[in-house]
C-alpha positions in Angstrom: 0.0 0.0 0.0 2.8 2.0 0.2 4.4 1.9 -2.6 1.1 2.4 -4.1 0.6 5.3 -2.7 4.3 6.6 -3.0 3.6 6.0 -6.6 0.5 8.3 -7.1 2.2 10.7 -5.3 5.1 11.0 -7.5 3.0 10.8 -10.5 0.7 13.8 -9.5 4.0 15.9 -8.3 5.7 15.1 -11.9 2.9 16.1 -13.3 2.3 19.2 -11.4 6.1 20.3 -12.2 5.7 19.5 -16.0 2.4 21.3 -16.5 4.6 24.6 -14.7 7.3 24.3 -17.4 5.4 23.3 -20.4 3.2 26.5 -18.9 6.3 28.7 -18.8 7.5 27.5 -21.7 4.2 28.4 -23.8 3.9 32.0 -22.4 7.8 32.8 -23.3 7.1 31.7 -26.7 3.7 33.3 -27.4 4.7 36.8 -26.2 7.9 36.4 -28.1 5.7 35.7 -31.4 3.8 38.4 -30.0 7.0 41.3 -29.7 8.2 39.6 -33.0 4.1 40.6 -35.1 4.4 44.0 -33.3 7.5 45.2 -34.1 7.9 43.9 -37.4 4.4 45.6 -38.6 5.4 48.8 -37.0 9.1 48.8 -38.8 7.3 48.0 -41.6 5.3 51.2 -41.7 8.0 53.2 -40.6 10.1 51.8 -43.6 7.5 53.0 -46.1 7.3 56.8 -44.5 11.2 56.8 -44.5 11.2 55.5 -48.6 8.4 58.6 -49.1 11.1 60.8 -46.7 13.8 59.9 -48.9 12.2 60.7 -52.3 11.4 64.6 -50.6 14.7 64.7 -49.7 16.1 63.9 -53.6 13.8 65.7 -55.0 11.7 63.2 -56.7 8.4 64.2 -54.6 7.5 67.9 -54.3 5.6 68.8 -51.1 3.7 71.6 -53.0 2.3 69.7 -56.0 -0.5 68.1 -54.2 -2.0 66.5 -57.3 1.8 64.5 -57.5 1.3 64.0 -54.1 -1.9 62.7 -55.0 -1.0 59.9 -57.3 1.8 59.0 -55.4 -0.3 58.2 -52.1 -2.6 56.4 -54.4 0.1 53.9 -55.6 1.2 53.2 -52.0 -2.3 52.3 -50.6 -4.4 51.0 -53.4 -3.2 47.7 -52.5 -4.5 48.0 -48.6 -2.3 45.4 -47.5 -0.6 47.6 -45.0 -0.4 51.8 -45.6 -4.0 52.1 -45.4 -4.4 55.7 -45.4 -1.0 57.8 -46.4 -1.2 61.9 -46.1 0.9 65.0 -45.4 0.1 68.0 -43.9 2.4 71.2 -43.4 2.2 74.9 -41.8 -0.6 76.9 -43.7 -3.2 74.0 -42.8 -2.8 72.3 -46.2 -3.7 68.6 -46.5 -3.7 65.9 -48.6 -4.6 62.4 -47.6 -5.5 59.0 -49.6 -6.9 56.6 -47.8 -8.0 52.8 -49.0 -11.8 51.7 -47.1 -12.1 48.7 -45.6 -14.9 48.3 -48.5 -12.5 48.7 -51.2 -12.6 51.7 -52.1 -10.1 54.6 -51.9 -11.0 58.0 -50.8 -9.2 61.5 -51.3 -9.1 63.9 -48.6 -7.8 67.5 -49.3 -7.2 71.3 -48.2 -5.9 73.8 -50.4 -6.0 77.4 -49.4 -8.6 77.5 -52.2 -11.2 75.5 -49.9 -9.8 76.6 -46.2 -11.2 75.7 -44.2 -13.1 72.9 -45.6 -11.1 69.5 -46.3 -13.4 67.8 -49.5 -13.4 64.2 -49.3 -13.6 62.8 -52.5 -14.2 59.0 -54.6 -11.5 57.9 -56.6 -11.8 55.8 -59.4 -9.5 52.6 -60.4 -6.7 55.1 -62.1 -6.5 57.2 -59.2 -8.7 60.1 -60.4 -11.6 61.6 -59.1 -14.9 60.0 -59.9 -17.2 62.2 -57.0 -17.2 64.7 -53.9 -18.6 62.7 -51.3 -18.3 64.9 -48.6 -17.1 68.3 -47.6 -16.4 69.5 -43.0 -13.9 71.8 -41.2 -10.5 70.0 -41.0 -7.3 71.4 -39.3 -4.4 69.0 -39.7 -2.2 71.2 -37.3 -4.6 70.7 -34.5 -4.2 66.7 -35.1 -2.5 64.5 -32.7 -0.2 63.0 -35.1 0.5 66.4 -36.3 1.2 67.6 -33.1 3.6 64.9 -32.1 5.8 65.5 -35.2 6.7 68.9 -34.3 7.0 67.9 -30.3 9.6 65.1 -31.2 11.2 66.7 -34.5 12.1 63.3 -35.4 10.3 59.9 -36.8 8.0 59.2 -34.3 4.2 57.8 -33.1 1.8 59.5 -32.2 -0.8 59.0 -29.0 -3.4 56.4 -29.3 -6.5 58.0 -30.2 -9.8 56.7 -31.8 -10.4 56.0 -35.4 -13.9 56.3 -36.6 -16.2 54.2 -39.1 -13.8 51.1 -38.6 -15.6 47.8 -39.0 -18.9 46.6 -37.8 -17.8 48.6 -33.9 -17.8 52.4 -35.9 -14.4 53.5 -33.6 -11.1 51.4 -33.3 -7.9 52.6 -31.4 -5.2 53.8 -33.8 -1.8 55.4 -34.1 0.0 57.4 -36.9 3.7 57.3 -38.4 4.5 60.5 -38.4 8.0 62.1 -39.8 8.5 65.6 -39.7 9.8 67.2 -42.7 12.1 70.7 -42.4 13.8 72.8 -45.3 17.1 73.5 -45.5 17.0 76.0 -43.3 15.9 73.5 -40.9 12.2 75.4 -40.4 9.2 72.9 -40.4 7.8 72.3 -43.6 4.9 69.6 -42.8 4.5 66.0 -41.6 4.3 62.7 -43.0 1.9 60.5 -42.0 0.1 57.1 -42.0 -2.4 55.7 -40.0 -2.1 52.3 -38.2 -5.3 51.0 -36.7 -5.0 48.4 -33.9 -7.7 46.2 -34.6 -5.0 44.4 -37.3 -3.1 43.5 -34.2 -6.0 42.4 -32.2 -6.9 40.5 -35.0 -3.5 38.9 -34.4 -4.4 37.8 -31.0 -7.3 36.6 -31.3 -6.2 34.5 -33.9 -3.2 33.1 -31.7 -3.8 30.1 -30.2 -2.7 29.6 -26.6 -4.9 27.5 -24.8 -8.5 26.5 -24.5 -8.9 29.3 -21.8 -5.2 31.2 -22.4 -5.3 34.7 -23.7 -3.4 37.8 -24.5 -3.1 41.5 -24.0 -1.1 44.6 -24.6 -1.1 47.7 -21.9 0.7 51.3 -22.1 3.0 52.0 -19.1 0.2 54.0 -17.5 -1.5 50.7 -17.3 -4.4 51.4 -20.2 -5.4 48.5 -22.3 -4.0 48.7 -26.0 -5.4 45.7 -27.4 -6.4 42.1 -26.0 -7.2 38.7 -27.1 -10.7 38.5 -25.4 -11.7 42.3 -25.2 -12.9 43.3 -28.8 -13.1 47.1 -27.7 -11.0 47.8 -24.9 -12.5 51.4 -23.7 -16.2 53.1 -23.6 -17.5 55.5 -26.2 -19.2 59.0 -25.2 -21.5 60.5 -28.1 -21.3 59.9 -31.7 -19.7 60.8 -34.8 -17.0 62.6 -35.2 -17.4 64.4 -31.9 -17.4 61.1 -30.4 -14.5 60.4 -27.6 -13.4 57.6 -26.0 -12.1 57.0 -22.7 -9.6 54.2 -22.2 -9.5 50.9 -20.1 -7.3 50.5 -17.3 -6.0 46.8 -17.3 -7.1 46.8 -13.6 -10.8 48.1 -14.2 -11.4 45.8 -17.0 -14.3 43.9 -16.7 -12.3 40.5 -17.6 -11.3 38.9 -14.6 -8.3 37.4 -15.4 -7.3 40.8 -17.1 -7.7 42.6 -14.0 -6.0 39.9 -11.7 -2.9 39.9 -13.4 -2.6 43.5 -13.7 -3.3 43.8 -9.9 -0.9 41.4 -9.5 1.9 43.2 -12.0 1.3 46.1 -9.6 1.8 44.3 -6.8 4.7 42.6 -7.4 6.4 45.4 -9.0 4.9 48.7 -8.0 4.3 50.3 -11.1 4.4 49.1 -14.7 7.1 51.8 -15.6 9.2 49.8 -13.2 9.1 46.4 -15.5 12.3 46.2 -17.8 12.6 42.5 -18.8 10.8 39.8 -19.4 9.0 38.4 -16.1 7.0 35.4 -15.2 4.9 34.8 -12.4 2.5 32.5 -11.0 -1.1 33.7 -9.0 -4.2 32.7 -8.0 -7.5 33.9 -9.5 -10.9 32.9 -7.4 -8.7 29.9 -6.1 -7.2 29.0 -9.5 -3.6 28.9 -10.6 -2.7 31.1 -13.2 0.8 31.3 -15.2 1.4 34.5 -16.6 4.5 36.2 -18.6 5.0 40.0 -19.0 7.5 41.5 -21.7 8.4 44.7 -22.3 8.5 45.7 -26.4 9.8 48.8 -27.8 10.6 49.9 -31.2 12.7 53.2 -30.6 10.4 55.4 -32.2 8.1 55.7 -29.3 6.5 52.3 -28.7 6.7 51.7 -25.0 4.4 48.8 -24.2 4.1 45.0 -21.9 2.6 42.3 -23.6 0.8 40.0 -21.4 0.2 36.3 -21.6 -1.9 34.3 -19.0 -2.4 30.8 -19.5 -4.7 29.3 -16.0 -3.2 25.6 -14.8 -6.4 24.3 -14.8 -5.9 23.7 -18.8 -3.3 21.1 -18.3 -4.6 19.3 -15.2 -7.3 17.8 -15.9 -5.6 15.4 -17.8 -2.7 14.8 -15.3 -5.3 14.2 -12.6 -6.9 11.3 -14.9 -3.6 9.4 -15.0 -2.9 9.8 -11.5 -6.2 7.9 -10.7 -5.9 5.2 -13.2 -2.3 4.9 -12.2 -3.1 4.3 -8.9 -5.8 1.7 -9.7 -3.8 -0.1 -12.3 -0.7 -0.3 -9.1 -3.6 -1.7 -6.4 -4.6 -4.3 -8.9 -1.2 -5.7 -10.1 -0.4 -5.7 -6.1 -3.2 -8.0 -5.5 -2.4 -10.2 -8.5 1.2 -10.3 -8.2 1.0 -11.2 -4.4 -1.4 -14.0 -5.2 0.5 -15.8 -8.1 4.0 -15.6 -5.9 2.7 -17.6 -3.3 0.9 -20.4 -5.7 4.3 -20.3 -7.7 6.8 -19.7 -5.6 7.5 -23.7 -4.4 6.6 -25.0 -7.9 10.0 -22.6 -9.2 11.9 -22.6 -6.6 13.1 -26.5 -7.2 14.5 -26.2 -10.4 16.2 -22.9 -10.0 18.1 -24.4 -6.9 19.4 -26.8 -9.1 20.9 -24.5 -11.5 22.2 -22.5 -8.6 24.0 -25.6 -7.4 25.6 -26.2 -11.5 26.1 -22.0 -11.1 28.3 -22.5 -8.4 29.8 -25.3 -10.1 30.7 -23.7 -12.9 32.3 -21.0 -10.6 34.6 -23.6 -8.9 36.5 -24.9 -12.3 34.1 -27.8 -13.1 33.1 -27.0 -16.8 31.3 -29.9 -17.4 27.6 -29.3 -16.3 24.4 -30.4 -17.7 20.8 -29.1 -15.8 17.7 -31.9 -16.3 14.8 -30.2 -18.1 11.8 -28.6 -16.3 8.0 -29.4 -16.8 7.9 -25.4 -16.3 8.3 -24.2 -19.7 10.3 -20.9 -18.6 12.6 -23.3 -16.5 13.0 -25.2 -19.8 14.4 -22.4 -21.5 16.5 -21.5 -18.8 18.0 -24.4 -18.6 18.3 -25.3 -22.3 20.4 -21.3 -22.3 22.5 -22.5 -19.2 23.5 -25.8 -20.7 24.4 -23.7 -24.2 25.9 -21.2 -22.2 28.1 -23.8 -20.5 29.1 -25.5 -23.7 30.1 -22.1 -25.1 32.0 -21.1 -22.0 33.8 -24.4 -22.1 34.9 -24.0 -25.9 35.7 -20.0 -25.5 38.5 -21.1 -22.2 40.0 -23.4 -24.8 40.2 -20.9 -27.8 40.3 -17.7 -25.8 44.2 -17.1 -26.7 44.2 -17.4 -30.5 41.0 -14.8 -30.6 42.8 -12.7 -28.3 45.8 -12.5 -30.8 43.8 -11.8 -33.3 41.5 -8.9 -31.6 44.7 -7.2 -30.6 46.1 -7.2 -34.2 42.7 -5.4 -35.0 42.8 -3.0 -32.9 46.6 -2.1 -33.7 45.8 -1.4 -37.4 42.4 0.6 -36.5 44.6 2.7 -34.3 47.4 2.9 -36.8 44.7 4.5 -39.8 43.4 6.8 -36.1 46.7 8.3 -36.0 46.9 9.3 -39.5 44.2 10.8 -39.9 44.6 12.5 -37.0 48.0 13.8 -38.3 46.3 14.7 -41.4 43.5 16.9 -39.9 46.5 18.8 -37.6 48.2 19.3 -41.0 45.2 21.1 -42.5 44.2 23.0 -39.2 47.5 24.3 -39.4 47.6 25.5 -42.4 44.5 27.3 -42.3 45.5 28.7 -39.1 48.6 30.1 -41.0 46.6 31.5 -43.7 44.5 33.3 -41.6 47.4 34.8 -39.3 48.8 36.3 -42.4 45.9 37.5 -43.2 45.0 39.3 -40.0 48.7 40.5 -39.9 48.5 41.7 -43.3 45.5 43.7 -42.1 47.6 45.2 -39.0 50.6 46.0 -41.1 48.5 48.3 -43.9 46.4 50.5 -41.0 48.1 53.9 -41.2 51.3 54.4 -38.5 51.6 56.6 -35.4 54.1 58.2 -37.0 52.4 58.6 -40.4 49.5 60.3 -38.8 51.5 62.8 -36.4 53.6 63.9 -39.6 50.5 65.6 -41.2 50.3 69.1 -40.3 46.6 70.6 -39.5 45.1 67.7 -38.0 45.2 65.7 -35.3 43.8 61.9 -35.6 43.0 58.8 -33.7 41.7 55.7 -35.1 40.3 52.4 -33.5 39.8 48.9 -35.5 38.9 45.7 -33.7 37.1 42.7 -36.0 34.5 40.6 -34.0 36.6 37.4 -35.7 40.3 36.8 -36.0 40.0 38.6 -39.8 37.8 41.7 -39.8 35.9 43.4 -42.6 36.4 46.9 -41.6 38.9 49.5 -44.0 40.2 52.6 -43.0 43.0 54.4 -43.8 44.7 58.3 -43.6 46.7 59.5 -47.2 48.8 62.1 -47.0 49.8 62.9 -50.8 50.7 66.7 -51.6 49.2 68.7 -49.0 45.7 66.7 -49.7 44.5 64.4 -46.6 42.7 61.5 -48.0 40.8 59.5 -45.2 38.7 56.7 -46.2 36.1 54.2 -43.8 34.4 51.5 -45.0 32.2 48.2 -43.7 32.4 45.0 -45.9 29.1 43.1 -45.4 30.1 40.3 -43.3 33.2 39.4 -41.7 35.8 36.6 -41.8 38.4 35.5 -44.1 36.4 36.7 -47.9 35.8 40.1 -45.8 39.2 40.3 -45.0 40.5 39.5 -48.6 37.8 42.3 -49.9 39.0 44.9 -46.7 43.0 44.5 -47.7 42.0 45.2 -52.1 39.9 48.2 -50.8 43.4 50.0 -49.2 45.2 48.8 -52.4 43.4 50.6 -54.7 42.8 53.5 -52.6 46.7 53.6 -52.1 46.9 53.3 -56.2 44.6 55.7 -57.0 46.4 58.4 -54.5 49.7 57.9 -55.8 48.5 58.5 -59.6 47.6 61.8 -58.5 43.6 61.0 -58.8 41.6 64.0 -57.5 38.0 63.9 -59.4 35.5 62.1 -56.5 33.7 60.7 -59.3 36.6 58.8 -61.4 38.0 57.9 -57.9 35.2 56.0 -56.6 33.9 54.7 -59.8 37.5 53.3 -61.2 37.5 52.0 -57.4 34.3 50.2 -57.9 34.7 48.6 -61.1 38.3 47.1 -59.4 36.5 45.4 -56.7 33.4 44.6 -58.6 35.5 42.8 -61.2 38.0 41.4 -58.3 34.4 40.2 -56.6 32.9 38.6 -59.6 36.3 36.5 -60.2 36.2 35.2 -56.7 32.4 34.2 -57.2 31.5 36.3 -54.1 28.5 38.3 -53.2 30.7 40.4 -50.5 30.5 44.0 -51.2 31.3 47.6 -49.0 30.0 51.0 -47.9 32.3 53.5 -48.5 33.6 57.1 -47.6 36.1 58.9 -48.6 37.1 62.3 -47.4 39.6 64.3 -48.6 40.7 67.6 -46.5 42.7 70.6 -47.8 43.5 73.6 -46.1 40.5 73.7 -43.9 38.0 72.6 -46.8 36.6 68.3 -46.5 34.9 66.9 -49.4 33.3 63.9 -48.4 31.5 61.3 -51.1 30.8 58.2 -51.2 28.1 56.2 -49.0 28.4 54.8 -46.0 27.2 55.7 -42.1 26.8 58.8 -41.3 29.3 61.6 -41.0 29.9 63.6 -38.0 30.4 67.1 -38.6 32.0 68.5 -34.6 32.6 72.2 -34.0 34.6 73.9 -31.7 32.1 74.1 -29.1 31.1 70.5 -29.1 28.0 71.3 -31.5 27.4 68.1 -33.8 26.3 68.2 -37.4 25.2 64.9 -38.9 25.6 64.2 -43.0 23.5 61.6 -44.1 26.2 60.3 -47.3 22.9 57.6 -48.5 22.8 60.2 -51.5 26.3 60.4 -52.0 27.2 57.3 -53.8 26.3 53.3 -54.0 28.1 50.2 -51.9 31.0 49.2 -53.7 31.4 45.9 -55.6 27.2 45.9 -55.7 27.0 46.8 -59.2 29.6 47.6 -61.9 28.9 51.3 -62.8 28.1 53.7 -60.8 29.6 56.3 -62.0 26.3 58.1 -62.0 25.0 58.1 -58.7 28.1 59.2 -57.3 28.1 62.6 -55.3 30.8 64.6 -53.2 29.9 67.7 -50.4 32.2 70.0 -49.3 32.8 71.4 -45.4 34.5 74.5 -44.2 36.5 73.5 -40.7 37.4 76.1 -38.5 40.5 75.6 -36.2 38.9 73.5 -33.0 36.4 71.8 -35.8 36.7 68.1 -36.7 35.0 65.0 -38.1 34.2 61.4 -36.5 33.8 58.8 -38.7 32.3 55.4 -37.6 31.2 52.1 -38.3 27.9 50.3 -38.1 29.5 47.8 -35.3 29.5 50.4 -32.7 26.1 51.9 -33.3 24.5 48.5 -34.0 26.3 47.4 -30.8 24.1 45.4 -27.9 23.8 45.7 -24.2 22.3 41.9 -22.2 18.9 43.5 -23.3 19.4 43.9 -26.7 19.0 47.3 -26.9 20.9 49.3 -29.4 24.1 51.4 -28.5 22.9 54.2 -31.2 23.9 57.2 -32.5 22.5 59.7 -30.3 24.8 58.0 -27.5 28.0 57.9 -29.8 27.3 61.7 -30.4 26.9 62.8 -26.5 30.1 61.1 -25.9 31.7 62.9 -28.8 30.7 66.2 -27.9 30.9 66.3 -24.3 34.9 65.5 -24.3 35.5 67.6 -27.6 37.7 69.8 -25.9 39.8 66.8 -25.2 42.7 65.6 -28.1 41.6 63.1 -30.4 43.1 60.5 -28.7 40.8 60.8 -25.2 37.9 61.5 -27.7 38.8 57.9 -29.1 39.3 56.4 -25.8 36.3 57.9 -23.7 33.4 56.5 -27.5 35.7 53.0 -26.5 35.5 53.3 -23.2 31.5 53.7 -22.9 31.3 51.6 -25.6 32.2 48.9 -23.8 30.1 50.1 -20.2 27.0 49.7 -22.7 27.4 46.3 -23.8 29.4 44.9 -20.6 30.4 41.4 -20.7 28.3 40.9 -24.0 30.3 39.3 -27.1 31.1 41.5 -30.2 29.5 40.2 -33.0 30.3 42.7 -36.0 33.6 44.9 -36.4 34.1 47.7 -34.9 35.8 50.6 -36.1 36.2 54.5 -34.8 38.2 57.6 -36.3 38.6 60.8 -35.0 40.0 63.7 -36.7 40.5 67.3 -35.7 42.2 71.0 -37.2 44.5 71.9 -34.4 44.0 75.1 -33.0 47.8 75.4 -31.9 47.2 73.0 -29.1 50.8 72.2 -26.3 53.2 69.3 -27.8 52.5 68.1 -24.6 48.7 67.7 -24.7 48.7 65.5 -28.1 48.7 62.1 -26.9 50.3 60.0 -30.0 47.8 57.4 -31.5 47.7 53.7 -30.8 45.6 51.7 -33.0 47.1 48.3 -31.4 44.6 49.2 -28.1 43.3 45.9 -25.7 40.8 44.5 -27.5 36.8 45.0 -25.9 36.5 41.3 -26.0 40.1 40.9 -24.5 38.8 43.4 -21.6 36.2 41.4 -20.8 38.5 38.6 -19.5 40.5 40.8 -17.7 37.4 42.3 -16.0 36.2 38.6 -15.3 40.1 37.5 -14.2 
């Protein structure tokens, strides 16, 4: 009885322990899927207002031709997969907007000063031109959220959650907008970009998500007000109709799901606020004497998306079954106890005979007597057992008497098996070694081409620091410092990927930079493109996709002309003030295609003594702390310009040195590189600290910090 019991015990407890990790399990997955649907669809939409950005920017899309603007929002939607409704509106209340219904058609909405302050509204047909004036009402776009956002954050960015109207079979869904705010060269506001998101698509999503039969899903803000859930079709209460309807949003704890409201009550609880949760979390708490699993993870996007997904899966959806099996289990052990007790004492004399005589012939055998023969048993097991003992006997007897010749030969086996072992073993150290050897020359070819200490203190004007460190033994980073008549040629580039092709596309980069400076090659345009087709051609021979962004700058008495694209440029003055140059429009990755002489571009910038440039690679902006979030630009360019009054060398050191704060004991997985370059302003002998590029590597620090 017992061991009956001991075995339902165990059975329920193993149960109870898999049913919490398979819960676990579930929830870590299904919010991941969930962060993975979020994020993605909100890049997504970002991606497409940066592509309508970028054609502003070159020109190709003229913010004042609204009938361009027009057809070009009308090719973006029409499809109303995912921009459903693309606009812009700038400074003088102007608006344009096209937007594709949810009953397939597509709508213009516009304000001209010619109909201020009316915004018509009308039916487009299936070429984009308009087929009726639906509809005709007072519309400001400067006193619209997403309008109002853009100029507050003067950058890509999302606007508040506010209510869209005439959505579905509910009239109002929650939405957000897009929004990029565009500026003229003079850096005044010109309008904003916009495109609407509505959330029921990602409702949709988790509704549609299977998690259990009673597991669900939801989304909150930090101020705790639902965004979206799996079991709450409209997560906040209308007031009036129309469009001077409002809404007035759902806090997770008032919700009038239980389980919602539990586990926010219990987020608070555990945590204080919801601004206070920065990982992922999972917890376990009982709802009206239930047991509920629950995992909470924090998603951002960078653009302004601060929210905790939430996924609750209740115990009771696994147990029922475990508590089935513990019953039967303990059944199945009561009956087999009864049985098994029963047949042991009916059988136990009727066996017990014959297997004392094989006992006795056991021990025999054991005592050097060979020669032993067991009488059959009426008990057909017995039989058996005896009919194996007496072959087993037999074949004892005749392995003793040839034991030494198989011996003899079993060691000769094994002495040629080990023999072909060691060769091939000596064969694979041959080839390790050589491939070790090819990539040390490699990596020491790399070393030996980055510009000299001494090269770079020689040039007069400027004073520079540079950093390289691949992620693997061969990097894919280039840059280099040319000094060749008075002109200062500094170039920076990234070749997609890194190892040993990277490093062979890295060291023919410097060469034919190197070439084309010593033939005296000054034109921006015949540099890069005679550089490209090299590499392109060098690329296509070696059957290689690789292929590199790259700058080069070329600085003259106090003039830089930068061309070619890559990251972007950092532009320091004296003062510590930054200027960023975006160089997309300033040329095409090398080795990508084999002309490009025509897309090739050069600027030109005036520094002042003091004034100086950073250049950088994607590695240190791209760069991950234990939470995966980004290093970035914006942090890269507070470091720069708080110790700008430093030399070039601290500059270096202190990007490097918080650099490697951020991502801790984290691995580097891409290159990193970092040069920094400055017109002297007759700074003290004594202050310029001469450059080291051969610095501890960040990797190598981090076992030195753990030693």
């Amino acid at each position: 009885m017992t061991a009956v019991g001991l075995v339902g015990y165990l059975s329920f407890k193993n149960g109870q322990k898999a049913v919490e990790d398979l819960a676990n399990q579930l929830t870590h997955e299904v919010s991941n899927r969930i962060d993975e649907h979020v994020v993605g669809y909100f890049d997504k939409t970002h991606q497409i207002l940066r592509v309508t950005y970028d054609s502003v920017q070159s020109g190709n899309l003229d913010l004042n031709n609204f009938e361009g603007l027009e057809h070009y929002f009308w090719n973006v939607v029409q499809e109303g997969d995912l921009e459903s409704y693309l606009s812009f509106g700038n400074e003088e209340g102007e608006f344009v907007g096209v937007e594709h219904r949810e009953d397939g058609t597509v709508q213009l909405k516009i304000r001209t000063k010619a109909t201020e302050p009316i915004r018509e509204t009308y039916l487009l047909d299936n070429l984009g031109n308009r087929a009726k004036l639906l509809k005709e009402a007072d519309y400001d776009p400067r006193k619209r959220p997403w309008y109002q956002a853009a100029v507050s954050a003067k950058k890509p960015t999302w606007s508040p959650i506010y209510p869209f109207f005439s959505r579905q079979a509910t009239n109002t869904a929650l939405g957000m907008s897009a929004v990029v705010p565009v500026f003229d060269s003079s850096k005044q506001l010109e309008g904003v970009l916009c495109i609407n998101v509505t959330l029921l698509r990602i409702t949709d999503f988790l509704r549609d998500l299977y998690i259990s039969p009673h597991g669900q899903s939801f989304i909150i803000e930090r101020s705790g007000n639902l965004v979206v859930s799996s079991t709450i079709r409209q997560p906040f209460t209308l007031e009036g109709e129309g469009e001077d309807a409002k809404i007035v949003r759902i806090p997770a704890i008032k919700s009038k799901d239980k389980t919602v409201q539990a586990t926010a009550q219990r987020l608070l609880h555990d945590f204080g606020s919801f601004e206070a949760i920065h990982k992922s979390q999972q917890l376990k708490f009982k709802v009206e004497g239930g047991w509920y699993y629950a995992q909470v993870l924090p998603i951002q996007d960078g653009r302004g998306i601060d929210w905790l997904v939430v996924v609750v899966v209740p115990e009771s959806d696994f147990m029922a079954q475990i508590h089935q099996n513990t019953r039967i289990t303990i059944l199945l052990c009561l009956g087999a106890l009864i049985i098994a007790t029963g047949m042991g004492i009916l059988t136990a004399r009727w066996i017990s005979r014959p297997i004392i005589d094989i006992t006795q012939a056991s021990e025999d055998m054991a005592g050097g007597n060979l020669a032993q023969r067991v009488k059959p048993s009426p008990i057909g097991e017995i039989e058996k057992l005896a009919n194996s003992f007496n072959s087993m006997a037999g074949q004892l007897k005749e392995a003793f008497e040839t034991l030494e010749d198989k011996v003899k030969e079993r060691t000769a086996e094994l002495a040629e098996a080990n023999e072909e072992i060691s060769t091939l073993n000596q064969r694979l150290q041959a080839d390790n070694l050589r491939m070790s050897t090819e990539l040390d020359i490699l990596r020491e070819m790399q070393q030996l081409i980055l510009p000299k200490a001494a090269e770079l203190e020689a040039i007069e004007d400027l004073d520079i620091a540079g950093f390289m460190e691949p992620a693997d033994e061969v990097g894919g980073d280039y840059y280099d410092v040319l000094d060749t008549d008075g002109v200062v040629t500094i170039g920076i580039g990234d070749v997609t990927g890194h190892g040993l092709e990277s490093g062979i596309l890295m060291v023919m980069a410097q060469t034919a930079v190197r070439t084309l400076k010593e033939i005296r090659e000054q034109d921006p345009v015949r540099f890069l493109d005679t550089l490209n087709r090299t590499i392109y051609k060098n690329v296509q021979r070696m059957n290689s996709d690789k292929n590199l962004t790259l700058a080069i700058l070329n600085y003259s008495n106090g003039r830089i002309s930068i061309s070619g694209q890559h990251e972007e440029t950092l532009v320091v003055r004296k003062g510590g003030e930054i200027e960023r140059i975006d160089t997309m429009d300033l040329g095409l990755p090398i080795g990508l295609d084999e002309n490009i002489a025509d897309l090739i571009s050069h600027i030109t910038v005036e520094l002042e003594l003091g004034d100086g440039i950073v250049l950088y690679t994607d590695g240190i902006t791209e760069a991950k702390d234990i939470n995966k979030q980004f290093y970035g630009l914006e942090r890269l360019c507070e470091v720069v310009s708080r110790n700008w009054n430093k030399s070039v060398e601290q500059i270096k050191q202190a990007a490097i040195d918080d650099l490697q704060k951020f991502i801790g004991e984290q691995k580097l997985f891409d290159d990193i590189t970092l040069v920094v370059l400055k017109r002297q302003d007759n700074l003290p002998v004594d202050f310029i600290t001469p450059v080291e590029t051969n610095r501890v590597s960040l990797n190598d620090r981090n076992s030195l910090q753990n030693n």
